[in-house]
N, C-alpha and C positions, 0 to 999 in steps of 0.2 A: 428629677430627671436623672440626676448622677444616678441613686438607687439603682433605677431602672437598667440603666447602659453595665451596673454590676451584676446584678440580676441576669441577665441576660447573658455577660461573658460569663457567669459560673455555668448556666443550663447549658452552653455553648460547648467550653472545658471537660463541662460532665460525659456530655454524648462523644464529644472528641476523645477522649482518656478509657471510654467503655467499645468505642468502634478499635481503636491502637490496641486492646489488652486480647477484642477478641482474635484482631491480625495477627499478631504475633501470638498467640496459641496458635491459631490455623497453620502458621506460617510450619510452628513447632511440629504438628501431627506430619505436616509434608513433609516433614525434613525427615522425619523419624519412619514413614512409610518408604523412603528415598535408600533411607540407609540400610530397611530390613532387605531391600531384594538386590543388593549389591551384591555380589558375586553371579548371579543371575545370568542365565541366559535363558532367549523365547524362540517359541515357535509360532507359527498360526497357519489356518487353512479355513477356508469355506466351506459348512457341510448345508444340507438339507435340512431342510429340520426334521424329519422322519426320519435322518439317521444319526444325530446326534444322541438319543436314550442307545440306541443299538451300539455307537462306539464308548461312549462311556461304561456300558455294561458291559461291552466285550474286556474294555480295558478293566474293568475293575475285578471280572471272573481270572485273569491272568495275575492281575500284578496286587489285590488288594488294598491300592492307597488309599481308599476310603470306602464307605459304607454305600448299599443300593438305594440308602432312602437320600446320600447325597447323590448319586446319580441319577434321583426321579429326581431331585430339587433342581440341579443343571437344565435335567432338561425341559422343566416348566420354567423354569427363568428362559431359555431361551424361545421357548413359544409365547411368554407374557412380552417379551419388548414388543415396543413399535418400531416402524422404520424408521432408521438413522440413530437410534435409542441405545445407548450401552449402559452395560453395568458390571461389578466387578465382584467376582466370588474369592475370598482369600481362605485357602483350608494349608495344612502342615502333615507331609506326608512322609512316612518313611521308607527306606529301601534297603535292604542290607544295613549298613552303620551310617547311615544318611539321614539325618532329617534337616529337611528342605522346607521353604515354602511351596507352595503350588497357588501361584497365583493364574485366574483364568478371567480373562475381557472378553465379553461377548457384545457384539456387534451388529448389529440389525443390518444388514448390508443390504437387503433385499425383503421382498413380502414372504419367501418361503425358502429363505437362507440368513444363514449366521456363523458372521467371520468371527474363528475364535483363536485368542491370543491366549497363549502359555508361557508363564516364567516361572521357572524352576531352576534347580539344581542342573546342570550341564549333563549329569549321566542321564538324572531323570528326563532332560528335555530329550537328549536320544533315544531314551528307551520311547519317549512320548512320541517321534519323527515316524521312527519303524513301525508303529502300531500303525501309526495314520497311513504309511506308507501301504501296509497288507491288508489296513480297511479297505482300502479305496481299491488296490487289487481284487480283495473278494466282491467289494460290489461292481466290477469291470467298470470303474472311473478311470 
């Protein structure tokens, strides 16, 4: 019987010591995703989703920060959620002598809208505000 009751606290120890090694890795990735977007500030607004490819494209024919096939990628990520469904695109973009993250959360808010969250670099979040600002102008929102 003793065996057994040993037996048992090492299988016990074992998954306890393998569940504690994975936490504290996880806990490590958080901390480290925590600490890359410190200095950060965000934006967010709610588009359509028939105009989200339109503003990423517009933004990207002005400023560059990234590529059109990641602009088709945003915007089918934002058609694949479901409602209430997020997910988190992280890309590194530059501006002048800036390189920034660009992080983007997108949001299922609705069946044919998606709240999207931006943090970035404070110049880049402005320059990101204005665009959204003249988008939404040119579509008379």
């Amino acid at each position: 019987m003793y065996i057994l009751y040993t037996v048992i606290a090492i299988v016990v120890l074992k998954y306890a010591y393998e569940f504690f090694v994975t936490l504290y890795h996880s806990r490590q990735e958080i901390t480290e995703f925590k600490n890359s977007l410190e200095g950060l500030v965000e934006t967010s607004t709610d588009f359509d989703l028939e105009n989200v490819f339109e503003f990423f494209e517009l933004f990207h024919q002005k400023y560059n920060f990234f590529t059109l096939e990641v602009v088709d990628e945003i915007s089918k990520l934002s058609h694949r959620l479901q409602h209430d469904e997020e997910d988190i695109t992280e890309l590194t973009v530059k501006f002048k002598n800036i390189e920034s993250p660009f992080v983007i959360v997108f949001f299922k808010c609705d069946l044919e809208a998606v709240r999207i969250y931006i943090q970035s670099h404070p110049i880049i979040i402005e320059i990101v505000e204005n665009e959204m600002e003249a988008f939404f102008e040119l579509k008379g929102m």
